[in-house]
LOMISE-920254 format. One record per residue (C-alpha): residue in one letter; x, y, z. Coordinates in pm, 1 decimal, decimal comma. Layout:
! residues N
- A | X | Y | Z
...
//
This chain:
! residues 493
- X | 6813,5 | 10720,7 | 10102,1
- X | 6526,6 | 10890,9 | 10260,7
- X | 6452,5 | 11286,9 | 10385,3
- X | 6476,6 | 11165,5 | 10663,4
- X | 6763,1 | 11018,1 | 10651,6
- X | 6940,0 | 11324,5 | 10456,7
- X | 6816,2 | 11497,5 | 10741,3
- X | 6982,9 | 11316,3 | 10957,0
- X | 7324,4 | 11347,7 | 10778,3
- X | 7234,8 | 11728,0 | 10795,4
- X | 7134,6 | 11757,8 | 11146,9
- X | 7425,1 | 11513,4 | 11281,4
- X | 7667,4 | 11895,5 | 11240,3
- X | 7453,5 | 12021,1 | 11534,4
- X | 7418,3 | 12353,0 | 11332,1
- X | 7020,2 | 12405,0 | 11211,5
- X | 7082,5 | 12740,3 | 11101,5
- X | 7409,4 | 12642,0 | 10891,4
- X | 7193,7 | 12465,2 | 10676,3
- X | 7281,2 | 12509,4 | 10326,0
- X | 7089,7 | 12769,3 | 10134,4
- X | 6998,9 | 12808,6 | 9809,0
- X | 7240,6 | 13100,7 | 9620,0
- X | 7257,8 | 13291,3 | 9352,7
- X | 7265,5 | 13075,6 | 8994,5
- X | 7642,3 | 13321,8 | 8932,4
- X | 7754,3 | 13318,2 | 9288,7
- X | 8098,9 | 13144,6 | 9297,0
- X | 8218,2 | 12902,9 | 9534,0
- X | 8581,0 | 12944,0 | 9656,5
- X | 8815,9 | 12717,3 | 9861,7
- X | 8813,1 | 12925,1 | 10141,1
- X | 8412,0 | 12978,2 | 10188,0
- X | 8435,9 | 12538,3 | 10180,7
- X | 8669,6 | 12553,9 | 10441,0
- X | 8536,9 | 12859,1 | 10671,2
- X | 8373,9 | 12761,0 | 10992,9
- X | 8031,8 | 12721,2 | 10847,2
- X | 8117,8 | 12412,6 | 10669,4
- X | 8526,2 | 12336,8 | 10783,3
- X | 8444,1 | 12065,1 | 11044,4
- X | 8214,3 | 11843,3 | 10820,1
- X | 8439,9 | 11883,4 | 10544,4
- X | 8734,4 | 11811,7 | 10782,0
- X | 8534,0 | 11471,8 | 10901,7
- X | 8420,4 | 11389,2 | 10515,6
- X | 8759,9 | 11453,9 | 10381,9
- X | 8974,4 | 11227,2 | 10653,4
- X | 8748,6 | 10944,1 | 10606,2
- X | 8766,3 | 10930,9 | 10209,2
- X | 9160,3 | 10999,0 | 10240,6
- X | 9223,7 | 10718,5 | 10519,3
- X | 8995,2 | 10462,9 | 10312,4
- X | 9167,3 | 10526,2 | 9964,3
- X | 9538,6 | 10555,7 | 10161,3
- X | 9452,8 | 10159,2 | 10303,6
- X | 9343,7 | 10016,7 | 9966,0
- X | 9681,3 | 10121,1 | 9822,3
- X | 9901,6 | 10105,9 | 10123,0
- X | 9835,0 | 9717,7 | 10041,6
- X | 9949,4 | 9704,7 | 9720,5
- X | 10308,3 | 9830,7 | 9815,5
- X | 10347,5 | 9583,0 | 10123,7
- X | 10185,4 | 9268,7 | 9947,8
- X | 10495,5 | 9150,5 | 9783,1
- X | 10700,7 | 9147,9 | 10136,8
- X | 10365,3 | 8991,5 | 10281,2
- X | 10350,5 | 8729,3 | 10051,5
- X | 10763,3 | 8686,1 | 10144,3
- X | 10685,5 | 8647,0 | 10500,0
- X | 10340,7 | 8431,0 | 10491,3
- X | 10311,7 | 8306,9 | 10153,6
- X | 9938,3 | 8296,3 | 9999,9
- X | 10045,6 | 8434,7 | 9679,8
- X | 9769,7 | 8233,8 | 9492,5
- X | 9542,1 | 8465,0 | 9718,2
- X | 9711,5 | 8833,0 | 9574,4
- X | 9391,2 | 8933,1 | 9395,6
- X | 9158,5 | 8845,4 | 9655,8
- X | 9316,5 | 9050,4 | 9900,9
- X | 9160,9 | 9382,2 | 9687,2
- X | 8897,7 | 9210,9 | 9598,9
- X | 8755,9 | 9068,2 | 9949,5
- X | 8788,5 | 9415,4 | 10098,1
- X | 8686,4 | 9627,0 | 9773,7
- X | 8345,7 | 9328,6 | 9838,2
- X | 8314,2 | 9462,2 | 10174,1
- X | 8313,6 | 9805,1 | 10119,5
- X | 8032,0 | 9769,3 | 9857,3
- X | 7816,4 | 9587,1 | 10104,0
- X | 7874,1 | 9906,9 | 10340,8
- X | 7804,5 | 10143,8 | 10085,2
- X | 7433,4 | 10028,4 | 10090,9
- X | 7424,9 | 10056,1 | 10432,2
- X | 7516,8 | 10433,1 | 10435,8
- X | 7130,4 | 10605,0 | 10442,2
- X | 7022,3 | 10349,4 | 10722,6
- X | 7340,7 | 10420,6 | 10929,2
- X | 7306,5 | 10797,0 | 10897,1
- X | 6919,1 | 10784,6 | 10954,3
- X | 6924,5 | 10549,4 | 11288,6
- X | 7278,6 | 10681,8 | 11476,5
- X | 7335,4 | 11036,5 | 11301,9
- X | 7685,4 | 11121,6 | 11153,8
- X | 7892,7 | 11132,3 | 11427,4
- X | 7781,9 | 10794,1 | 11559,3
- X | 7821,0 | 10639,3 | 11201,6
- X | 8168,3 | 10806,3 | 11159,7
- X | 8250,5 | 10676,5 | 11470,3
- X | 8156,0 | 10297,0 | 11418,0
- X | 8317,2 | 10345,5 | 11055,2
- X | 8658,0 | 10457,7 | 11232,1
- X | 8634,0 | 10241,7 | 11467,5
- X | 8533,5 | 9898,5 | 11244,6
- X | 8862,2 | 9987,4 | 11034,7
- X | 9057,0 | 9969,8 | 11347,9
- X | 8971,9 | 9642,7 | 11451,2
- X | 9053,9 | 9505,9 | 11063,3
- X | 9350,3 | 9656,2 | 11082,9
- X | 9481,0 | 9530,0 | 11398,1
- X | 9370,9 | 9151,9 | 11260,4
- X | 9610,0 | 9273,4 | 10959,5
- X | 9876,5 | 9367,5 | 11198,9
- X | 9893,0 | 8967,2 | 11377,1
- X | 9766,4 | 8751,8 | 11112,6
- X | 10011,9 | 8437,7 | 11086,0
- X | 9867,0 | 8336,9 | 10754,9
- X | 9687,7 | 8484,3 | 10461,4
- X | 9360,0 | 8344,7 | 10513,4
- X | 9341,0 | 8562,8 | 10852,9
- X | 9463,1 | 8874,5 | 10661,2
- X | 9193,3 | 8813,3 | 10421,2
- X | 8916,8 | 8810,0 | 10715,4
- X | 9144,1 | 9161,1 | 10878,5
- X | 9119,5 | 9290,0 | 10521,0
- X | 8715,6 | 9249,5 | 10499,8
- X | 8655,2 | 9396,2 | 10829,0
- X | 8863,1 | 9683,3 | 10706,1
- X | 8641,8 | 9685,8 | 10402,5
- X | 8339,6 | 9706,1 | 10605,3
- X | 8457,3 | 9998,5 | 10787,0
- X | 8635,4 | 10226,4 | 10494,9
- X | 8306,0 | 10117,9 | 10239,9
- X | 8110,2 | 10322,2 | 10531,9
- X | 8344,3 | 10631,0 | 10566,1
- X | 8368,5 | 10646,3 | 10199,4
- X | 8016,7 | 10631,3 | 10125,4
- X | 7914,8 | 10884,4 | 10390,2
- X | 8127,1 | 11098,6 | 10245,5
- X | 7968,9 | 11125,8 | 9921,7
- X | 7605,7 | 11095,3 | 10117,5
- X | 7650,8 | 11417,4 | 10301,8
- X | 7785,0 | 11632,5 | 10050,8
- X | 7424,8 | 11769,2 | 9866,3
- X | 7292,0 | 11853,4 | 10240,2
- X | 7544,8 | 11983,8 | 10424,2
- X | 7663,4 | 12259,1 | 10139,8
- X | 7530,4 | 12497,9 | 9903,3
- X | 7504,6 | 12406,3 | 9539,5
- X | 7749,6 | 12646,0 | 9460,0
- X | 8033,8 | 12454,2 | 9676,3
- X | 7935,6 | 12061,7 | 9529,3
- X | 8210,7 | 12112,9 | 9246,6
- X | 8423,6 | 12232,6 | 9530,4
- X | 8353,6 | 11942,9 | 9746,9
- X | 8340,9 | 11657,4 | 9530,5
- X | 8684,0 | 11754,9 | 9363,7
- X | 8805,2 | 11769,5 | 9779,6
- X | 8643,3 | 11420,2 | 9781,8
- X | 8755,2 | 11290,4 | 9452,9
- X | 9131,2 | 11471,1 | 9557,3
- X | 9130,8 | 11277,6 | 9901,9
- X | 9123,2 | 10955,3 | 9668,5
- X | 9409,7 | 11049,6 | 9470,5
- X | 9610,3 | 11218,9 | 9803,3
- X | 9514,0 | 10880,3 | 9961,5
- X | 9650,6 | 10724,2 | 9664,9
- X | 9941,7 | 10896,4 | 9624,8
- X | 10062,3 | 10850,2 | 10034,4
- X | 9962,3 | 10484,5 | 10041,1
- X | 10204,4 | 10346,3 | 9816,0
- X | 10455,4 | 10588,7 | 9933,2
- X | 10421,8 | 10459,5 | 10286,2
- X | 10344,9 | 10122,9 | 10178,9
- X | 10660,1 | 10085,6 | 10038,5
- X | 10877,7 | 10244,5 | 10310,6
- X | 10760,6 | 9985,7 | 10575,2
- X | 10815,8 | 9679,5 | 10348,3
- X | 11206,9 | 9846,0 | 10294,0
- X | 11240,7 | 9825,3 | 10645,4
- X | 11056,7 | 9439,5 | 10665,6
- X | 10777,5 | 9643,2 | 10894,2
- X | 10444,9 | 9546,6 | 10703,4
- X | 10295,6 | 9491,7 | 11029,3
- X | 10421,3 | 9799,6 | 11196,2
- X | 10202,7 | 9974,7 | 10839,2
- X | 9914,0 | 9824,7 | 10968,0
- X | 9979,8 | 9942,0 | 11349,2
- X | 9962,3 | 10313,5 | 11171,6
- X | 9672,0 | 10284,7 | 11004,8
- X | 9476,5 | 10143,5 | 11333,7
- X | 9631,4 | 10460,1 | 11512,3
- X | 9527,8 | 10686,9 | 11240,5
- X | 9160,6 | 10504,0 | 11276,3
- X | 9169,9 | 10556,2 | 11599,7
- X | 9260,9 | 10906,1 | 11614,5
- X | 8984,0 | 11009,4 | 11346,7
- X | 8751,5 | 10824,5 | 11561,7
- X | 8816,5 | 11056,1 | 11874,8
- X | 8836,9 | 11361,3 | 11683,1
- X | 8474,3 | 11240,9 | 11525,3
- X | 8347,5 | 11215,3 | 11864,1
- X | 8489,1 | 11599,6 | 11999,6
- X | 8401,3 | 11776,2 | 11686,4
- X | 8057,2 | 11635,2 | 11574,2
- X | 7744,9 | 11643,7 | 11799,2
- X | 7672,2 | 11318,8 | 11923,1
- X | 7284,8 | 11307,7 | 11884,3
- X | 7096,0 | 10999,6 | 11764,2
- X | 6952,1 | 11037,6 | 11374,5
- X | 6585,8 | 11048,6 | 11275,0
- X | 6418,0 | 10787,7 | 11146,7
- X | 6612,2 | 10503,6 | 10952,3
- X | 6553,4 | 10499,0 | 10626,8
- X | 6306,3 | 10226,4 | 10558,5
- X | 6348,4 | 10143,6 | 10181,6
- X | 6401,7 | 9775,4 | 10111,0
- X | 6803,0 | 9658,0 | 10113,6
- X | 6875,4 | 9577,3 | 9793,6
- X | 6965,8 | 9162,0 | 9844,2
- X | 6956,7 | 9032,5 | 9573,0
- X | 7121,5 | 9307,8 | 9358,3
- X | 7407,1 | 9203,1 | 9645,3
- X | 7444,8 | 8868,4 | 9648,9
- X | 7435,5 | 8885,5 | 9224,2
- X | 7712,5 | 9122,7 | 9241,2
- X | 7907,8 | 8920,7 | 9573,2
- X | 7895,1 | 8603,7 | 9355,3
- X | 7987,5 | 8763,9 | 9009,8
- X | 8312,0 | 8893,2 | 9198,5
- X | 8374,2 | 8566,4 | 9349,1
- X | 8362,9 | 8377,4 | 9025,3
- X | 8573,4 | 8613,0 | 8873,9
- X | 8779,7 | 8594,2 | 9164,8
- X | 8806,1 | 8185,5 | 9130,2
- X | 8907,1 | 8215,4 | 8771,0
- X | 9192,6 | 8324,9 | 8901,2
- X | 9282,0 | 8036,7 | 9112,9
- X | 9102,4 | 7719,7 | 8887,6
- X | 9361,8 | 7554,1 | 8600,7
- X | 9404,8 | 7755,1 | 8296,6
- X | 9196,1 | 7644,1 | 8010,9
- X | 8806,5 | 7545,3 | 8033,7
- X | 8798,8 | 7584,4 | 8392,7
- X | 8912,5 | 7941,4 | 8355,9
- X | 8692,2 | 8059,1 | 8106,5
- X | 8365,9 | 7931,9 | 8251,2
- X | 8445,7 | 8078,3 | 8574,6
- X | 8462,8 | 8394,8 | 8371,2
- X | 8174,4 | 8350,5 | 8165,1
- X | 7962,8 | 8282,9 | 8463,1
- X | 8101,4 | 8631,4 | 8592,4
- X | 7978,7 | 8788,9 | 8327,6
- X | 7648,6 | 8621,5 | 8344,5
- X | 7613,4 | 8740,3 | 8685,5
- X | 7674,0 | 9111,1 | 8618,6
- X | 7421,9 | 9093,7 | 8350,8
- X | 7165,0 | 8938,0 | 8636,1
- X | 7284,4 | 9230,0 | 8849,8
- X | 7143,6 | 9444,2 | 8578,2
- X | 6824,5 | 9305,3 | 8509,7
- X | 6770,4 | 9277,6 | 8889,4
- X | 6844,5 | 9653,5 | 8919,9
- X | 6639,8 | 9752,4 | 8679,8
- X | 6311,3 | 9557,4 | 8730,0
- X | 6347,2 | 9488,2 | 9136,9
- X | 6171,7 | 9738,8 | 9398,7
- X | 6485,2 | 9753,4 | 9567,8
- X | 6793,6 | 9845,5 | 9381,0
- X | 7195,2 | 9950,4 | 9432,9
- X | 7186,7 | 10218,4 | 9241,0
- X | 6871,7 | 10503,7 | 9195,2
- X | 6598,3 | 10388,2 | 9005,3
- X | 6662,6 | 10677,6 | 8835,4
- X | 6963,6 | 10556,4 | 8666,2
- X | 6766,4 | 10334,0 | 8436,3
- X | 6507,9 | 10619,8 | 8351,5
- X | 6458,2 | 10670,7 | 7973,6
- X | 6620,4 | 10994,1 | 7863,7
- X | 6847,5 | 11076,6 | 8199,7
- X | 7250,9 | 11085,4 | 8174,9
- X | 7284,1 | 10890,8 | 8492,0
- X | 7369,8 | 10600,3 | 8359,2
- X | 7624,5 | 10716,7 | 8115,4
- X | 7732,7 | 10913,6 | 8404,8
- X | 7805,7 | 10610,0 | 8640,6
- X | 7987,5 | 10412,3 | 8350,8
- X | 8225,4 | 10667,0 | 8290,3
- X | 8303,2 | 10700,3 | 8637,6
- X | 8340,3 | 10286,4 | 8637,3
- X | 8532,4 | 10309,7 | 8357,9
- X | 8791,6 | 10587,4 | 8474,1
- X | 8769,7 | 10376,6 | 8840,0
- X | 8907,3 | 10024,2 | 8615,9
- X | 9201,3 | 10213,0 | 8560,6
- X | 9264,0 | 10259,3 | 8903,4
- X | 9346,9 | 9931,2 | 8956,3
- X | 9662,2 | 9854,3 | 8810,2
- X | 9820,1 | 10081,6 | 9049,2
- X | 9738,3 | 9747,2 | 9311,8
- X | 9985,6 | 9555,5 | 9073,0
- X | 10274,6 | 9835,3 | 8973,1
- X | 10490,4 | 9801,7 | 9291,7
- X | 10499,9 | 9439,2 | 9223,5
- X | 10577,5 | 9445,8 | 8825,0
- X | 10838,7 | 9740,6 | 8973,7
- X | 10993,0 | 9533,6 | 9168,9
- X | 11036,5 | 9228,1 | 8975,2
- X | 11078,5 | 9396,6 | 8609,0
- X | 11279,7 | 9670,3 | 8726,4
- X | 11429,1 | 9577,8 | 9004,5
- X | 11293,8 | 9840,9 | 9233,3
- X | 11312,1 | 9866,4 | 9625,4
- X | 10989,9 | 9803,8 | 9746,4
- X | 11014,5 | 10196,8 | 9863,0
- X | 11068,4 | 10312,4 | 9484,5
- X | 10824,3 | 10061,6 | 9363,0
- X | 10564,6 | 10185,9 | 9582,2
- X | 10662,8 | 10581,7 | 9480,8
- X | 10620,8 | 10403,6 | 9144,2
- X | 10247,8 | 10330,7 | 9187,9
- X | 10177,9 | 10644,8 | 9270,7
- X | 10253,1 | 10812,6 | 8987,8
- X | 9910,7 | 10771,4 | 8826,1
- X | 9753,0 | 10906,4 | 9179,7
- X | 9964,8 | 11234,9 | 9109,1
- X | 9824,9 | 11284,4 | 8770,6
- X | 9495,3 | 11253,0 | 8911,8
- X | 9563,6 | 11518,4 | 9191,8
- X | 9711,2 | 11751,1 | 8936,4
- X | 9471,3 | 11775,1 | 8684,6
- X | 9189,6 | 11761,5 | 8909,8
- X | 9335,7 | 12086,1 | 9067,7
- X | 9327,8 | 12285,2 | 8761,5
- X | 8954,5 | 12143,1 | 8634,7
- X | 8743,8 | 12212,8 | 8937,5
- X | 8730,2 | 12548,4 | 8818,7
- X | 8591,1 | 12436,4 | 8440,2
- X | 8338,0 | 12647,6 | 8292,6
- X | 8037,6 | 12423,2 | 8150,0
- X | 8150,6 | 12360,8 | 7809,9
- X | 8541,9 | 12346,5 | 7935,1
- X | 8414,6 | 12043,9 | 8209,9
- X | 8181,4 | 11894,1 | 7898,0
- X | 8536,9 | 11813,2 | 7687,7
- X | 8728,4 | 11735,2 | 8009,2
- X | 8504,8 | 11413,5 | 8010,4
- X | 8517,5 | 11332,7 | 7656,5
- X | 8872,8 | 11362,5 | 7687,1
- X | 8950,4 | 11203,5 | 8032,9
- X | 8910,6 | 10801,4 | 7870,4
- X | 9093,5 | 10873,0 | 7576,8
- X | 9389,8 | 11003,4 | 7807,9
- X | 9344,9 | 10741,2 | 8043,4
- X | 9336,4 | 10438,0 | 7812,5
- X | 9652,6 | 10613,8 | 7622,1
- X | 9847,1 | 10652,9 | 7907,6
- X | 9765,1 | 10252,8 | 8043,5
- X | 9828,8 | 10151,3 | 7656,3
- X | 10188,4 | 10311,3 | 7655,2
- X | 10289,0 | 10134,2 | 8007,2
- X | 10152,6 | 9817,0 | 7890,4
- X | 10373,9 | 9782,7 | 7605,1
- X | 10690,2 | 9911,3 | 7706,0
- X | 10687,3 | 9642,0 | 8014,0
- X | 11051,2 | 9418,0 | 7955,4
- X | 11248,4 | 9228,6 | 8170,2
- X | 11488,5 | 9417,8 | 8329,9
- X | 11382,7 | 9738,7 | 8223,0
- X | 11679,4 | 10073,5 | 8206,3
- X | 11601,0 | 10382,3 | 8440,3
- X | 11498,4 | 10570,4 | 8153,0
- X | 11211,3 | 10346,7 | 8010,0
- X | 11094,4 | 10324,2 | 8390,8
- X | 11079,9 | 10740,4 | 8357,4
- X | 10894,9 | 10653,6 | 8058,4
- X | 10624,7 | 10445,1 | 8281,1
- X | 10570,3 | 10687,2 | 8572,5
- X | 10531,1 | 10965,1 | 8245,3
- X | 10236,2 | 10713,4 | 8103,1
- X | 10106,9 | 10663,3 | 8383,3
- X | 10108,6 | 11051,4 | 8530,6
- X | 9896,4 | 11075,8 | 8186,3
- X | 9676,5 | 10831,1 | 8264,9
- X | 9596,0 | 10981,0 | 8575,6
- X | 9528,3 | 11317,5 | 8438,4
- X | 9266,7 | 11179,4 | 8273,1
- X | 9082,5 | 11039,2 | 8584,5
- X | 9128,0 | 11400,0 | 8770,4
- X | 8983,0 | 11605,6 | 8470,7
- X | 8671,7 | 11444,7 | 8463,6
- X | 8595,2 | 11295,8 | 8803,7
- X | 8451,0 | 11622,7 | 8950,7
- X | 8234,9 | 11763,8 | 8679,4
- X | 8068,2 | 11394,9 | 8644,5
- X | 8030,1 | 11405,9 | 9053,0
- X | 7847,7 | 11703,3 | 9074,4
- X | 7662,9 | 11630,9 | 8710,1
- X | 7488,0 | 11315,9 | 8936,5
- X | 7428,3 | 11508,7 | 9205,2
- X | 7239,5 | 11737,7 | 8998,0
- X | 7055,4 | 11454,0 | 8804,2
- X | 6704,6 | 11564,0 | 8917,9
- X | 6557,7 | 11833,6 | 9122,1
- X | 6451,6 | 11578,7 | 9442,5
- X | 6659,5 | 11623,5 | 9694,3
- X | 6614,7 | 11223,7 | 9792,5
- X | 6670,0 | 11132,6 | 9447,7
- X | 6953,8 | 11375,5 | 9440,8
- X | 7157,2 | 11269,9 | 9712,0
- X | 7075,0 | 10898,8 | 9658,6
- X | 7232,3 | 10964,9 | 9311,7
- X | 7509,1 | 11134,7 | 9481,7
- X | 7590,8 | 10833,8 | 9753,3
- X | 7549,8 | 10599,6 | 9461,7
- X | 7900,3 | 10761,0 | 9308,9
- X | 8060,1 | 10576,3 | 9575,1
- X | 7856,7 | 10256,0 | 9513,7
- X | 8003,7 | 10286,0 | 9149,6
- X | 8298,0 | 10322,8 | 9214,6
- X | 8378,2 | 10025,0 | 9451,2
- X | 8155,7 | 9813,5 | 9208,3
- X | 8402,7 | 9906,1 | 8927,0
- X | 8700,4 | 9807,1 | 9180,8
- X | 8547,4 | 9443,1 | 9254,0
- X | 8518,6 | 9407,6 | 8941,6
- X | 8833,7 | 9509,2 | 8782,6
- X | 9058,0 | 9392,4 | 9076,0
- X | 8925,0 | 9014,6 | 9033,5
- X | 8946,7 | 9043,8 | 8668,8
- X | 9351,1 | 9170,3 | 8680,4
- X | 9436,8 | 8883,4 | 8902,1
- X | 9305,2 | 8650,1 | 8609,6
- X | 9454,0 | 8810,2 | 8341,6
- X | 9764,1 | 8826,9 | 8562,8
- X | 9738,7 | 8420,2 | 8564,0
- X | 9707,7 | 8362,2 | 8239,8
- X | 10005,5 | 8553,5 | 8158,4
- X | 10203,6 | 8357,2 | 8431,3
- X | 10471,3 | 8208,0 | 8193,1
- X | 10695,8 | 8520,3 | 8287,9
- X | 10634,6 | 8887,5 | 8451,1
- X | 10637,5 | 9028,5 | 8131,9
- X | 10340,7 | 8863,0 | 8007,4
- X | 10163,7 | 8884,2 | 8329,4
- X | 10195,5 | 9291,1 | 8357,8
- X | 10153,1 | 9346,0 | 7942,6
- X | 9819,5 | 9124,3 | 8002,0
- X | 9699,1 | 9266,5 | 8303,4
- X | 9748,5 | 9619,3 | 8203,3
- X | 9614,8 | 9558,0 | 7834,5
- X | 9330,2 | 9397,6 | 7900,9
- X | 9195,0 | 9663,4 | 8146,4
- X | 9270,6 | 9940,0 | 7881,3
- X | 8977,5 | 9751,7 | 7729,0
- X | 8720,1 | 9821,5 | 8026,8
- X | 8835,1 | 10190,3 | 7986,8
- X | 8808,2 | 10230,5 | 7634,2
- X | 8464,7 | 10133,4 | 7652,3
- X | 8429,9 | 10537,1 | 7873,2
- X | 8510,7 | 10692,0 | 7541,5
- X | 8189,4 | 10616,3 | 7447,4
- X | 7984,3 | 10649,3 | 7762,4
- X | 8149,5 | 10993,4 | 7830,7
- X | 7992,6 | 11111,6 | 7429,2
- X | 7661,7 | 11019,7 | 7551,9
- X | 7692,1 | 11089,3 | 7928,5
- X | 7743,2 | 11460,0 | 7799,6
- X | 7547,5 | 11490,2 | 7478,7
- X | 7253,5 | 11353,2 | 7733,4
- X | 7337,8 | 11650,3 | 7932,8
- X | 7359,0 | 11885,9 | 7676,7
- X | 7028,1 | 11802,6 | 7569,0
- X | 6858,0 | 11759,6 | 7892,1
- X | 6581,2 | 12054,0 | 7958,5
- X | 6692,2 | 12041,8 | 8326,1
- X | 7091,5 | 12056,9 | 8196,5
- X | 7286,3 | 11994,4 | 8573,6
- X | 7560,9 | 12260,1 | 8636,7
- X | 7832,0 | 12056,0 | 8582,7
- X | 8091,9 | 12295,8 | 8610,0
- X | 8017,4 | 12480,1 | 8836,9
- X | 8319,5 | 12728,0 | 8955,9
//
């Protein structure tokens, strides 16, 4: 991203002298100075589009079994996540060109507006191949709102409110998380997936207008002009696919080159990254010395995680014996840990947010380790207490952490550019880590196919392994910072 195109983002509020300003190094950000009427309407616009993005992603997950019931496609389950997490990736490195030709309010707009139109596919698709192409649209559309959100937040507010706002953003996922499922599930009870999908385009639609009231509706500046990163794009689109079609090839040889040319892939996306001009991530991720990059691979590693709550409501349903309503309240257990915790560690003091991230993988990995292994066939009410417990855990982990390494990338470097393409690239991360991870789970869900045990024990196993690797990155993400000269304020109050 550009100056000009974070000028853009900054000018789109219509306000030039609510710019942020610099404050005080021990001034002290509260909730009520984010949402006064300096800053309430783009945190309003920044908050509804992160919350309506994460709400779709899981409100999926809960009606997929009754969608599968009604259309069949089952050997497509994974791809459903995957094709739209795909999507939303693609958008997210479209954010800084959106913002710097159209402004905010037009790119809010088009995001709304781009999710309503996927969702409405969604909402009359006969078969699952349609839903798939409703389900990328969607992508397209929530990978822009989410990504602007994150874009925004270093120019539209004072350093003293980023912890502030990025634990709003980072809450909106988990809130998002927490209603989807809910909702999710309470449409398939009633055998009204389509009628879910009717909501969401309403929602859309309603965000879109209130975009188009509240925000100014002036053009940007100038686009930014920096190179789209193609072939760090179609490396990543194909490793995704392939791990996507491991999935759906025979078990066996087929299966594990499918997967081992995945993992080639992502290694080509790194090597592209790192010596290409143009790149997903900041260049300055792969600078000698700086924490970003231990940064971003704790955040991907707290974000695989996220992804078993696609498959919960399903291994509810079928292992417990659920309602789809329960199942779906089921998968959002993790989402409340994440929302809980995440209120209490805004507010960390530097060396307090410092062992929130060490800790936050260990917790995490713990909590998926304990549901994994008490999966069984037919499971009592109390061991399925036992599960939401683990996974409440889990999701504590993901909410003490998330907001201190948020505003520890945003304060990477001293640029603003750098800064806020560091900041936008959080997103980027994030959605990588959910291509990735959501392809990968629908494998490891296949080869564990013999009965729903196996599957969910596999599955939720062999992603503990992705976040185990975070207990490393977070020890050097934060002994990086500690030893940095230019040490970000990454808990800032």
């Amino acid at each position: 991203m550009t100056r000009n195109s974070l000028n853009a983002s900054v000018q789109s509020t219509n306000q030039p002298d609510d710019r942020p300003r610099e404050s005080p190094a021990n001034s002290v950000g509260s909730w009520s100075e984010l949402f006064s009427g300096r800053h309430a309407v783009v945190v309003s616009i920044l908050a509804g589009g992160v919350a309506l993005y994460a709400m779709n992603l899981y409100f999926t997950a809960a009606l997929l079994p009754s969608i599968v019931d009604d259309i069949g496609g089952d050997r497509y389950y994974a791809w459903v996540a995957t094709g739209f997490l795909m999507a939303a990736v693609i958008a997210s490195m479209l954010v800084s060109r959106v913002l710097g030709s159209w402004g905010g309010a037009s790119a809010y707009l088009t995001g709304f507006l781009v999710f309503a139109v996927g969702a409405a596919i969604n909402a009359a698709s006969p078969t699952m191949e349609l839903l798939l192409v409703g389900r990328v649209i969607q992508g397209f559309g929530g990978g822009l709102l989410a990504g602007l959100g994150y874009a925004v937040i270093r120019t539209a507010l004072p350093q003293h409110l980023w912890a502030r706002a990025a634990g709003l953003m980072s809450a909106m996922w988990g809130v998002g998380t927490l209603i989807g499922p809910a909702s999710g599930g309470l449409f398939a009870e009633f055998g009204a997936w389509r009628w879910a999908y009717v909501l969401l385009m309403a929602v859309a639609i309603v965000l879109a207008g209130l975009t188009r009231w509240t925000l100014p509706r002036g053009g940007g500046s100038t686009a930014d002009q920096a190179p789209v990163p193609v072939l760090s794009l179609a490396l990543l689109t194909l490793a995704a696919t392939a791990f996507s079609l491991s999935s759906a090839v025979s078990t066996g040889a087929p299966t594990a080159i499918a997967l081992g040319v995945g993992v080639a892939l992502i290694a080509a996306f790194f090597v592209a990254e790192r010596r290409g001009r143009a790149s997903a991530l900041p260049k300055l991720t792969y600078a000698q010395g700086n924490s970003l990059k231990w940064i971003y691979l704790t955040v991907a590693a707290l974000c695989a995680g996220v992804m078993t709550e696609n498959f919960i409501p399903l291994f509810g349903q079928e292992l417990g014996g659920l309602s789809p309503l329960i199942a779906g309240l089921l998968g959002a257990a993790l989402s409340v840990g994440w929302v809980v915790a995440q209120i209490f560690s805004v507010s960390f003091a530097p060396a307090a947010a410092r062992r929130a991230i060490r800790l936050a993988p260990l917790l995490l990995t713990g909590g998926l380790i304990a549901y994994g292994l008490l999966q069984t066939d037919g499971a009592s009410t109390p061991r399925m207490i036992i599960w939401a417990v683990a996974l409440f855990l889990a999701g504590a982990g993901i909410g003490l952490a998330f907001p201190h390494l948020s505003v520890a990338a945003m304060s990477s470097t001293d640029d603003p550019a750098e800064g806020a393409k560091a900041a936008a690239a959080l997103n980027t991360t994030q959605l990588i880590s959910y291509t990735v991870t959501s392809a990968i789970a629908g494998t490891l869900i296949r080869l564990g196919d013999t009965t729903p045990v196996d599957s969910a024990r596999l599955m939720t196993i062999g992603i503990t392994v992705l976040t185990a690797l975070g207990i490393v990155t977070a020890l050097m993400a934060t002994r990086t910072l500690s030893r940095s000269h230019h040490q970000p304020r990454i808990g800032a109050n």
